[in-house]
N, C-alpha and C positions, 0 to 999 in steps of 0.2 A: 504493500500500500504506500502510495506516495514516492514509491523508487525505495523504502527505508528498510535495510535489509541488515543481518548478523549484529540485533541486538541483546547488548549486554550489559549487566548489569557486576562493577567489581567496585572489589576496596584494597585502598592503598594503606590500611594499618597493617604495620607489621607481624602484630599479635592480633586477629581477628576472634579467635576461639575465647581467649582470656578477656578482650574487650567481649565479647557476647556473654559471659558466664556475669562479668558485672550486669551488663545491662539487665537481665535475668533478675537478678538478685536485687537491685533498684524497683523493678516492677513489682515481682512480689510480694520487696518490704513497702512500699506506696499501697500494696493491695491489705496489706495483714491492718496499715495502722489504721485504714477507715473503713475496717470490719466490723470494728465497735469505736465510737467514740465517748468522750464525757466534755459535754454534756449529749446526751443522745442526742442523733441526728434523723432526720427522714432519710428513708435509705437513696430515694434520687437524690438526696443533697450530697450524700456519702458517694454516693457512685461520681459525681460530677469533679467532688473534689479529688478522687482517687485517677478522674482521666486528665486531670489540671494535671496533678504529676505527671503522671505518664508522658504527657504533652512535653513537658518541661525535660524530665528525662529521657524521652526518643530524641530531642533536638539535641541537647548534650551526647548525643551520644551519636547522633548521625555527624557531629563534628569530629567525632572520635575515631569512628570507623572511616572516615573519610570517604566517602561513595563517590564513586565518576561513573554515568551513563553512558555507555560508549554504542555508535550506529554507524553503518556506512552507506549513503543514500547513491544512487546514480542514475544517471538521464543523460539523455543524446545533445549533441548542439551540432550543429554546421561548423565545417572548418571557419577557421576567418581568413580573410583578406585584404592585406592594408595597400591600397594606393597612395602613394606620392605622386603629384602631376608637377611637373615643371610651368611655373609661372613666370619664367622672367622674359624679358624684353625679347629675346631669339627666339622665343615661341609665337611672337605675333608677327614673324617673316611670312609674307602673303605669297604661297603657291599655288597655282592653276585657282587662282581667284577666292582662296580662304586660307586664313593664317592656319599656324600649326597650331595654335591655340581650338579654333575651331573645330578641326578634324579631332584631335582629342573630344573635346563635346559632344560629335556628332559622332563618335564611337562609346561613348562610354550610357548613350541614349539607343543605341542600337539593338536590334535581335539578336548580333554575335555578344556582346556582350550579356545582356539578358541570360543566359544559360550559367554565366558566371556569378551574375547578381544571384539567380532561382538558387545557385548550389553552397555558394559563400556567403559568410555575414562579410560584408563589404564596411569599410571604412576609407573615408577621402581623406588625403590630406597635401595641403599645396607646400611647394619649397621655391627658393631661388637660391637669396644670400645664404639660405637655410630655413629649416622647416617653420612656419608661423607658428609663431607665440601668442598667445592670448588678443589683446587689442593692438600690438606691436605690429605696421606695414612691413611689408617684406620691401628690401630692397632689391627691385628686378633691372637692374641696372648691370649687375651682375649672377652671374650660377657659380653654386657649392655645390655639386652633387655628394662631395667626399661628408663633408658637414653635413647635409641631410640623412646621409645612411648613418654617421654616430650620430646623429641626434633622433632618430626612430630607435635605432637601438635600445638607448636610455629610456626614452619613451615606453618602450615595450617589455621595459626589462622583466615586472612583475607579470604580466600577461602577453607574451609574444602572439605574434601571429601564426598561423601555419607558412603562409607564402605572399611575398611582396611583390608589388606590380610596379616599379621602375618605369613614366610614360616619358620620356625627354626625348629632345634632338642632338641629347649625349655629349654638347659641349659644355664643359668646366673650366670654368676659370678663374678662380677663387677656391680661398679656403684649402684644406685637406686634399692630398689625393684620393679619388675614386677608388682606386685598386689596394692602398693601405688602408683606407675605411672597412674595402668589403671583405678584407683577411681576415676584420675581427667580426664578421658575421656570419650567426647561425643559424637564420633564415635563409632558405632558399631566394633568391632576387631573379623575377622574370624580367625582364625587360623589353619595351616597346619601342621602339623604333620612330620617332616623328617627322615628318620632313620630306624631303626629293635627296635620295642623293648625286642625279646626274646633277653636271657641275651646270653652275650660270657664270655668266660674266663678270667676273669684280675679283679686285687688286685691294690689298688692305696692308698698308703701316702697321703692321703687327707691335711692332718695336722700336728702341733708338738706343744707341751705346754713343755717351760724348765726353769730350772731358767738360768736368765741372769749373775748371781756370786754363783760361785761354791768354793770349795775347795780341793787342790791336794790330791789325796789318799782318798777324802771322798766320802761315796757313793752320790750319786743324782738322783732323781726320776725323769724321762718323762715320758710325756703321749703322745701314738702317735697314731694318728685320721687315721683309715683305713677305706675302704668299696670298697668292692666284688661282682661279680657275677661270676655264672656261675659255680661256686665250686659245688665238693661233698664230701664236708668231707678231703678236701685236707689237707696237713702239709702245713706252713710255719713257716718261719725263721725268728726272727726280728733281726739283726744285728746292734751293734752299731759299729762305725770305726773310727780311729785318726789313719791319716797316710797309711791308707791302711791296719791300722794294728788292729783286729777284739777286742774292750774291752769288748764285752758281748752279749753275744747270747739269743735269748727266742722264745721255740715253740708255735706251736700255730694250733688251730682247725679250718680249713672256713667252715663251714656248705652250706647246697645249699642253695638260695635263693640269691637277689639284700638284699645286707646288710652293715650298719654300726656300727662298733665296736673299740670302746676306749682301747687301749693296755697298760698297765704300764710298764717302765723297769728301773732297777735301774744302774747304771756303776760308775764308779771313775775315772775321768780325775787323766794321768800323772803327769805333769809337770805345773805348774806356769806361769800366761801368758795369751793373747789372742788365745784362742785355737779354729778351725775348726773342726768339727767334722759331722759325717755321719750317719746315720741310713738307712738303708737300708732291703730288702724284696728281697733273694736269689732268680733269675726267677724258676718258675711253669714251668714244663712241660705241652703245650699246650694255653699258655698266650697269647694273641693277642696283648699285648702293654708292653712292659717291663720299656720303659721310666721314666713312672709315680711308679717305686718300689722304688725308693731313695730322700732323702731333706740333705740337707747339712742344719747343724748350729752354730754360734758362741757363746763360752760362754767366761767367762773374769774366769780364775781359780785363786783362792788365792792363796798362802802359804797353808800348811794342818792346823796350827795353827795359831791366830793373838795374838798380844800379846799386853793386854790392863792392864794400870796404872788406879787405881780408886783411888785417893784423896781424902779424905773428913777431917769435924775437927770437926766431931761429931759421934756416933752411937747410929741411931734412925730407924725407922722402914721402911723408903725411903732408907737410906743406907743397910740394911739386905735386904728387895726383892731384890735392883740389884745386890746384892752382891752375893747372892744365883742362881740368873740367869744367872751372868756369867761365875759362880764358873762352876756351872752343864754343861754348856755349850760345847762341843767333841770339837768345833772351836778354842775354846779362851783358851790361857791360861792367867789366871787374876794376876795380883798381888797389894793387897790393900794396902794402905799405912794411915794411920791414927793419925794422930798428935793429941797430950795433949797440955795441957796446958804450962808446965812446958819446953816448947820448944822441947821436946823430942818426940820421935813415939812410937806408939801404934807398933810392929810386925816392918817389914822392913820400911825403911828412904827412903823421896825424894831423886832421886837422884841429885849427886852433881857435876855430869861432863857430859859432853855434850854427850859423845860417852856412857856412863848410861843412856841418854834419849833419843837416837836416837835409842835402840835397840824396843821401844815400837812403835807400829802399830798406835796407839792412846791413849789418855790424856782423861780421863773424874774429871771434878774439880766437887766435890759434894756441894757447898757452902763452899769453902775452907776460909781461913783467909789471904785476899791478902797481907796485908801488910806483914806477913809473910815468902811469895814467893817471894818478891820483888827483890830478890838476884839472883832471879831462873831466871828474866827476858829475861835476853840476853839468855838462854838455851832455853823458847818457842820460842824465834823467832826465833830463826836459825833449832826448830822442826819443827816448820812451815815452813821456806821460803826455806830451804837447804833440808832437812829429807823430805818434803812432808807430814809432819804426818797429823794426825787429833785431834782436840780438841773440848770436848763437854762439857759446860760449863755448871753447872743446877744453876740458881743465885738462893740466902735467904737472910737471914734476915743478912749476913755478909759482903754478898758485899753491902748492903746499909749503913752498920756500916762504911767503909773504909771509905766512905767521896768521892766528885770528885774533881779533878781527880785521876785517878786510873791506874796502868799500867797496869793492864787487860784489858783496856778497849780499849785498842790499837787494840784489838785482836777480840771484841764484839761486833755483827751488829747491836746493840743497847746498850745506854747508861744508867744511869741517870745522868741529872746534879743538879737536887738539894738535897742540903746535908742536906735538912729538910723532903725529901720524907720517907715515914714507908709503911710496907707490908698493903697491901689493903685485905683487908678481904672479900671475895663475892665467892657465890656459882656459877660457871657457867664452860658449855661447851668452849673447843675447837673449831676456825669455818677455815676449812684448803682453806687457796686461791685457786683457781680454775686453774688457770696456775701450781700447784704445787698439785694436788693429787696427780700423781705418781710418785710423788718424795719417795723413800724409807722412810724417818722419818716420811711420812704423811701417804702412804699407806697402810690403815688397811683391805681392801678388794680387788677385781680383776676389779671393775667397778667403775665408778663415782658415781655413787648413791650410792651402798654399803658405798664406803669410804667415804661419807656424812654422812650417817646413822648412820657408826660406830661410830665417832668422837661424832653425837650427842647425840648417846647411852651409849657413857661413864660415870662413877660415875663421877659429878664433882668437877673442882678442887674448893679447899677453900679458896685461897690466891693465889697474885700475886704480884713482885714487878717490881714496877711502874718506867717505862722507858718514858724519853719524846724528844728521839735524836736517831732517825735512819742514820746509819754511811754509807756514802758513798761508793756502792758497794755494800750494802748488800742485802739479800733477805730474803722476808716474809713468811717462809711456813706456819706459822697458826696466827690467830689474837680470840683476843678472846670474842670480842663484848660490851667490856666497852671502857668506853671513861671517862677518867677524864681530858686527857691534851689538849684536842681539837682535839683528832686523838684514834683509835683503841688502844689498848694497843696491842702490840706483846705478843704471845706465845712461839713462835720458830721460829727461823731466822738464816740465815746463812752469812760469807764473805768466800771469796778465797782469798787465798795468795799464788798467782804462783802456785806450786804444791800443797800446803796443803788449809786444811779448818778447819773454825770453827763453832761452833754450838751452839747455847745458847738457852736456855728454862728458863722462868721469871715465870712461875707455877707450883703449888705443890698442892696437893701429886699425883704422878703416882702411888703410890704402890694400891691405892684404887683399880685400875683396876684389878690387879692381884687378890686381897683379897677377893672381893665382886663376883670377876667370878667362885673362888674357891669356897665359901655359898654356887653358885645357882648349884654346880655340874659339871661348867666348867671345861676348862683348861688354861685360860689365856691368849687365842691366840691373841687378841689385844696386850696385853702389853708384849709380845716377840717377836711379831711383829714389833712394834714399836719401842723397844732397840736394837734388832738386825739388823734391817734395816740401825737404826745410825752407828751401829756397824762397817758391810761391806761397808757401805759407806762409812765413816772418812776413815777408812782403804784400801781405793781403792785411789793408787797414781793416778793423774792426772798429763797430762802434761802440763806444763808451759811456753814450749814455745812459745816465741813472733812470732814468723812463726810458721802458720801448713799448713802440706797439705794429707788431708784423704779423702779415698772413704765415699760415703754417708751408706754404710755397704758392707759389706764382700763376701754374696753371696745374686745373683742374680738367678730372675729366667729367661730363655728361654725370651728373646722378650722385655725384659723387661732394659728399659734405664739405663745407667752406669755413673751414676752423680759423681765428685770430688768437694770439697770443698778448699778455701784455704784463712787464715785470713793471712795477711802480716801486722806488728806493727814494731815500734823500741819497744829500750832496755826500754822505757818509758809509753808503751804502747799505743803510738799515733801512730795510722792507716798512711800506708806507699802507696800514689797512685803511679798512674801511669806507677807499678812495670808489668811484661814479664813472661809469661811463659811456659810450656808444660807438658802435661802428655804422657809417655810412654807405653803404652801395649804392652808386647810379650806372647804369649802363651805359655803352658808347654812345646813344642816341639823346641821351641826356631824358627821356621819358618817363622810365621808372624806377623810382626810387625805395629800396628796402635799410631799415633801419633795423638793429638788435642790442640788445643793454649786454657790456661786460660783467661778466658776474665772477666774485671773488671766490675764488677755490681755496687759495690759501693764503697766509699773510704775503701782502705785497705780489699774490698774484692773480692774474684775473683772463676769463676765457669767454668769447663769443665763438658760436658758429650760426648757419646757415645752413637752413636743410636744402631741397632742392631747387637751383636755382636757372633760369635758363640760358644754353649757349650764348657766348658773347665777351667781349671788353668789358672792363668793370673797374672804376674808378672809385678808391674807397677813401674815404676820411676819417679816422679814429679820434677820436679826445677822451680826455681822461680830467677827473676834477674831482677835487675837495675841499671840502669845506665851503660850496660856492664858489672857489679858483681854480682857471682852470691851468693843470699842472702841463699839458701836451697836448698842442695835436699836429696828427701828421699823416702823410697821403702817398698814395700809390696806385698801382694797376695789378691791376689778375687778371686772369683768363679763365676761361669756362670752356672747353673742347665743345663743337657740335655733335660730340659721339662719344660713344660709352665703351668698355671694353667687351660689353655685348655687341657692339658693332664689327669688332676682330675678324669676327668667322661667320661664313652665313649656310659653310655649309656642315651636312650633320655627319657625330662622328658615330658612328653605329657601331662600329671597332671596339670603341672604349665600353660602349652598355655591351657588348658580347663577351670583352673582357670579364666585367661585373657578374655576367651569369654564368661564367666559367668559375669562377672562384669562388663561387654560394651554392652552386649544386641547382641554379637554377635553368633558363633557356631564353633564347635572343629569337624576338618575330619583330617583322615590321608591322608597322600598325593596321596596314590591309590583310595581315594573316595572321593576326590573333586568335581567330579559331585555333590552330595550331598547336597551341600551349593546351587547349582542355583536358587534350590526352593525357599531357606530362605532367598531370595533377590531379592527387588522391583528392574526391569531392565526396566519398564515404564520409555519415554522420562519424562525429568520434562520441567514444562512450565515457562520460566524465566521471569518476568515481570521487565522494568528497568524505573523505574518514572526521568522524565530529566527536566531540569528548565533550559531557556538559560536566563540570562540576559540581557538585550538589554541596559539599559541605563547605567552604569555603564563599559561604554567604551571610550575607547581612540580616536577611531573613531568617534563617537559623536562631541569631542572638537575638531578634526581636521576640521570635515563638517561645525564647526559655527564659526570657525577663517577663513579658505577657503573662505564662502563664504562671510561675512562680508569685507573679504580682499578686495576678486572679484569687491562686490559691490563699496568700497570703488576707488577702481585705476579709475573705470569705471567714475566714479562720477568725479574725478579730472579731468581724461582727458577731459571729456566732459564740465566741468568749471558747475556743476548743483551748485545751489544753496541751 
């Protein structure tokens, strides 16, 4: 009856027989004492109050015996079946006159479908950026497939499905990989197929590789990531553009076939600055999507030349490699300065007025002879805190000679303080912090591994001098794995000051790097990598001031959130709360105007964003204020892409959902032979068995019925005066 079958009735006391012999003996002695009473009683009154006990005593004692009802019910259900449908932007690609959105629709309302609905409990559910959350919009601007499969997982973790329905046009591009999500799934994933895959005509900007510091007038290599179909042999055009205005053109063959192809082009940014720039792919006659033919990007342009002071008070074979490397160098123009003994210089003199040291981009001291500079003093600091310069300091065997304290040391994110310390002599690598790989002085490769690799595959260094005072504000880019003073020794380290910085390196020889790559037939690419890195960096002004208010970058794509940044400090640099403020967007058109409030996250810090905003130029104005004053404001341009990274690909990749039902045990149809799949799936009711345990003693009810009745007994007893 009712599915409820192999009912039982036990007890969890350990002594059952010995608990039953009391309970016995309880009853009997409740029966013996109102056999007779004094004063007599009517015998229904005797009886009532001998079941009051009893009452009182079963309930004690069903706590004692502990009883657990135990049954096992069971009843049929239908398998289940959970669908995810792909919602984002690449589903509403219109073929043979309805999106893939549609054709989805228009199958899942269908008579093939219908046999799946009649046999499965069906459950919908929509994904893009990833599977929708409560009243949360999905971002269809891009697809997570890999994300949507762990987050059904989760989802489903208490009640799985039998088998998942997978509807997409199987392109991903965001989030998780597809194929590491679906390794850890142990649902079967069928997958549906959506789309056309013969090819249509269209050329897409997939990508762009640039450097981030160029220089004006100098050429610069990109590499820009295309892939086609539907070509035959077509021309295009790769365009680059500043301003609208075209800096370098390059043709190009599409061959037929679904194809990808790496482009090289080289150009010469104008002018000096934060510069926007376009690349672009003139439209194809015949192209179904033109959106996807342009990328916008920022690069920061130099000066055409920097002009770098190299110091030193010796010439040895560390001073000739850089010397020679910066000589050679199209960027720089160098001028060496080299002091004697006899107080005089080797070739041209330090200079000796400020507005002489303020014309250099940056300072490199080669183990100079401090006490000698000493005069020079007030000239770095005001290169540093007024000029914004850069200085890169390589310490030997002279600034341990100097003694501390030192007035260099004002300037070096590490010290020494004892003026008994001598160069340590040991062979060993480089080891570069990990918050600091791609930092330019550490980056010797394009990945984190590489640039671990390279660092450990360097000749190493043979000496080090020994610092044991890291200087407030500074930073560690490389440490080098000894330990004499109770801490790492530093390799290379930096401070800021306002707009400028500085640089120190405590190990020697670099030149080995160069020397030993030249033996094996190299060409030295670590160690010009390395100098040059310093290079452009020292020499990239920073700003200093104590308010900023900047976009999180420059250009945006399609869909994609429009974050502001803004630190608020005094002139001291202590964080300023409780400060007011807004960002301004107008579009190129000057039409429409969107405003948003900074709101304070933390002390002295404050964040706006912008949800979705539409392609275009965008002129923003920030300010910031307190107390009714206002502290800043200041302006700039963004971009907004007319396309998304939904825009990338338009054609579908069925490859990748076949991959997906290879690796779940499930099966790949396209969406006109979904029938297909009924076969390969058990639609048999399943038989659910549910094992239930009630516990009976273990309630509240229990201690109500043995105070109840005890009470009962009790009043009854009084009024009647029993003895």
């Amino acid at each position: 009856m009712f599915g409820i079958s192999e009912l039982s009735f036990n007890f969890l006391t350990g002594k059952p027989f010995v608990t039953a012999l009391f309970f016995l003996f309880f009853v009997l002695l409740a029966v013996y004492l109102y056999r007779q009473t004094n004063p007599p009683l009517p015998r229904g009154l005797r009886i009532f109050l001998t079941a009051l006990r009893i009452v009182a005593v079963l309930a004690l004692f069903l706590a004692l015996f502990e009883p657990v009802l135990s049954y096992k019910r069971e009843f049929d259900r239908k398998p289940r079946l959970t669908l995810f449908i792909d919602n984002s932007r690449s589903m509403e690609i219109n073929e043979n006159g309805r999106s893939r959105k549609e054709e989805v629709d228009s199958l899942l309302s269908s008579n093939a479908f219908k046999k799946f609905a009649d046999a499965f409990d069906v459950t919908k559910k929509s994904f893009a950026d990833g599977l929708i959350k409560g009243n949360k919009p999905l971002d269809v601007e891009k697809t997570s497939i890999g994300d949507a499969i762990s987050q059904l997982s989760e989802q489903e973790i208490a009640l799985p499905a039998e088998y998942w329905f997978l509807l997409s046009d199987g392109i991903s591009n965001s989030g998780i990989s597809p194929l590491v999500a679906a390794e850890a799934v142990k649902t079967p994933v069928f997958t549906i197929g959506v789309g056309k895959e013969a090819s249509e005509k269209d050329i897409a900007i997939s990508g762009i590789d640039h450097n981030q510091v160029v220089f004006a007038g100098k050429p610069t290599e990109m590499t820009v990531h295309l892939q086609w179909s539907g070509m035959n042999n077509d021309t295009a055009h790769i365009e680059i553009l500043s301003r609208d205005r075209i800096l370098e053109t390059k043709a190009i063959r599409l061959p037929a076939g679904a194809l990808k192809q790496d482009e090289k082009i080289s150009f010469s940014p104008e002018r000096p600055g934060q510069q926007t720039f376009q690349v672009k792919i003139p439209d194809i006659n015949g192209e179904v999507q033109t959106d996807n033919n342009s990328r916008s990007f920022s690069m920061t342009v130099l000066k055409s030349k920097l002009k770098v002071l190299l110091a030193a008070d010796r010439l040895d074979w560390e001073f000739a490699f850089l010397n020679r490397l910066l000589s050679n160098s199209a960027n720089i123009e160098l001028t060496p300065v080299i002091s004697k003994k006899e107080g005089e210089y080797l070739g041209d003199a330090f200079p000796a007025r400020q507005e002489e040291l303020n014309q250099y981009d940056m300072i490199i001291l080669y183990d100079v002879d401090i006490p000698r500079l000493k005069s020079k003093s007030e000239l770095f600091k005001s290169f540093l805190l007024d000029r914004g310069g850069g200085i890169f300091a390589i310490l030997g065997e002279n600034y341990l000679k100097s003694g501390f304290p030192r007035w260099l040391d004002d300037y070096l994110p590490f010290v020494s303080t004892d003026k008994r310390a001598r160069i340590y002599y040991n062979r060993f690598t480089g080891k570069p912090v990990e918050n600091y790989l791609f930092h330019p002085a550490v980056r010797l490769s394009d990945n984190r591994q590489g640039i671990r690799e390279g660092w450990n595959s360097m000749p190493p260094f043979e000496a080090i001098v020994p610092t044991d005072s890291i200087m407030p504000g500074s930073e560690i880019l490389v440490g080098s794995g000894i330990n004499t003073t109770g801490s790492d020794l530093p390799v290379l380290g930096f401070r800021s000051f306002g707009a400028g910085k500085a640089l120190a390196s405590t190990a020697a020889p670099f030149w080995h790097w160069l020397f030993y790559d030249y033996g094996f037939g190299g060409e030295g690419k670590e160690y010009h990598s390395f100098f040059e890195g310093i290079v452009n960096w020292l020499a990239l002004r920073e700003e200093s001031d104590p308010i900023k208010i900047s976009p999180d970058k420059t250009i945006y794509t399609k869909g994609e959130k429009v974050g502001f940044s803004a630190s608020v400090y005094d002139l001291s640099f202590r964080p300023i709360g409780g400060a007011t403020g807004n960002i301004t967007l107008i579009n190129q058109t000057g039409a429409d105007t969107t405003i948003t409030q900074l709101m304070e996250k933390s002390e002295g810090q404050y964040r706006a964003e912008f949800e979705t905003l539409p392609p275009g130029k965008y002129k923003f104005i920030a300010s910031i204020n307190k107390d009714g004053k206002k502290l800043r404001e200041s302006s700039g341009e963004i971009a907004i892409e007319a396309f998304s990274i939904e825009d990338y690909r338009r054609r579908p990749d069925f490859g990748a959902l076949a991959s997906i039902s290879q690796l779940t045990g499930g099966a790949f149809s396209p969406l006109n032979e979904i029938d297909s799949l009924y076969s390969k799936m058990k639609n048999d009711k399943i038989v659910v068995s549910i094992q239930k345990e009630i516990v009976l003693w273990n309630k509240f009810w229990l201690l109500a019925i043995f105070i109840l009745a005890l009470a009962a007994e009790w009043f009854l007893r009084k009024k009647y005066q029993l003895i």
